[in-house]
N, C-alpha and C positions, 0 to 999 in steps of 0.2 A: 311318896313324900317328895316333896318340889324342898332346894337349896336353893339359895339367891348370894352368893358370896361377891363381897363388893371387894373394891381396891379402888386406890387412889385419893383424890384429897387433902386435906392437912389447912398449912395458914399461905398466906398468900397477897401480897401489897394490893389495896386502891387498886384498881385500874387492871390488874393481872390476869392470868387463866390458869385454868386446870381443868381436869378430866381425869371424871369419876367414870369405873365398867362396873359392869354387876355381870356376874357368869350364873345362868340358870343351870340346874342340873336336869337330866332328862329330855325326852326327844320335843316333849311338851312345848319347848320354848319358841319356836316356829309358828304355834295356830294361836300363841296368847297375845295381846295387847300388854305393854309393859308400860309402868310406873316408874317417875321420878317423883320424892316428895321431898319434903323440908319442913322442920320446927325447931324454931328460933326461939332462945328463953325465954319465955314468959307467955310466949305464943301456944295456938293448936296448931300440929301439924296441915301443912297446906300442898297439893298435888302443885307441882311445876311446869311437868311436860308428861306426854305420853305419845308411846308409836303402836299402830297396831300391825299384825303380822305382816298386811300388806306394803307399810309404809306409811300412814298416814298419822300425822303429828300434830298436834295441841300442847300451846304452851301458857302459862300464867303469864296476864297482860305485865304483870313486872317483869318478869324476866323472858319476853319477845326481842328479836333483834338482835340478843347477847348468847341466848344458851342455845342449845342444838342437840337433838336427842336425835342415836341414831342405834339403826343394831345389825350384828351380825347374824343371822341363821348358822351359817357353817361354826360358828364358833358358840353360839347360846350364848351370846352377851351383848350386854344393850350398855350403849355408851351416854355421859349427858357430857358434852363441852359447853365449859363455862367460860365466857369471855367477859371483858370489862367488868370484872368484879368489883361491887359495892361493897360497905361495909356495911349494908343494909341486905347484904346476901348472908351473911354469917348464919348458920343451923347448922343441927345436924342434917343432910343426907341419907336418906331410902329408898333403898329399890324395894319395888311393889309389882306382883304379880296376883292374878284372881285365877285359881284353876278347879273346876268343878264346885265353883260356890265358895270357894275356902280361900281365906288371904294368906296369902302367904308376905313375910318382910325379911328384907334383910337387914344384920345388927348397926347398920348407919355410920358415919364417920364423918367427924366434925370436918364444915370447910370454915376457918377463920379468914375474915379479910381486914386485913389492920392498915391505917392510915400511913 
């Protein structure tokens, strides 16, 4: 059984940052590719960024330039830093892991960005 327990988040002005971790449980979290995702009300949920064990990172053309997904091994946690937040960033927040076929999510945490 893979756990993805997030932290961080919340509201945050125009223009601001923050940084979201997700802590995988298990040793698993080292060989997986990990997920950032977002669904904004009214919206389907949409991938952000991704890193895969080696390092190698993919991010949605909205938010290149501003967010930064990164992770640690020693620790099972993969970080997104969100900078110059829009108010067209507003979602919930997902961490996403795929292990042996099975998705796993973690329970998301609203980032609001208010003018």
């Amino acid at each position: 059984q893979v756990q993805l327990v997030e932290s961080g988040g919340g509201l945050v002005q125009d223009g601001g940052a923050l940084r979201r971790a997700c802590a995988a449980s298990g040793s698993i979290f080292r060989l997986n590719t990990m997920y950032w995702y977002r669904q904004a009300p009214g919206y389907q949920r949409e991938l952000v960024a991704s890193i895969t064990s080696g390092g190698t990172t993919n991010y949605a053309d909205s938010v290149k330039g501003r967010f930064t997904i990164s992770r640690d091994n020693a620790k099972n946690t993969v970080y997104l830093q969100m900078n110059s937040l829009k108010r067209q960033d507003t979602a919930a927040y997902y961490c996403n892991a795929v292990v042996a076929l099975v998705v796993y999510w973690g329970k998301g945490t609203l980032v609001t960005v208010s003018s």
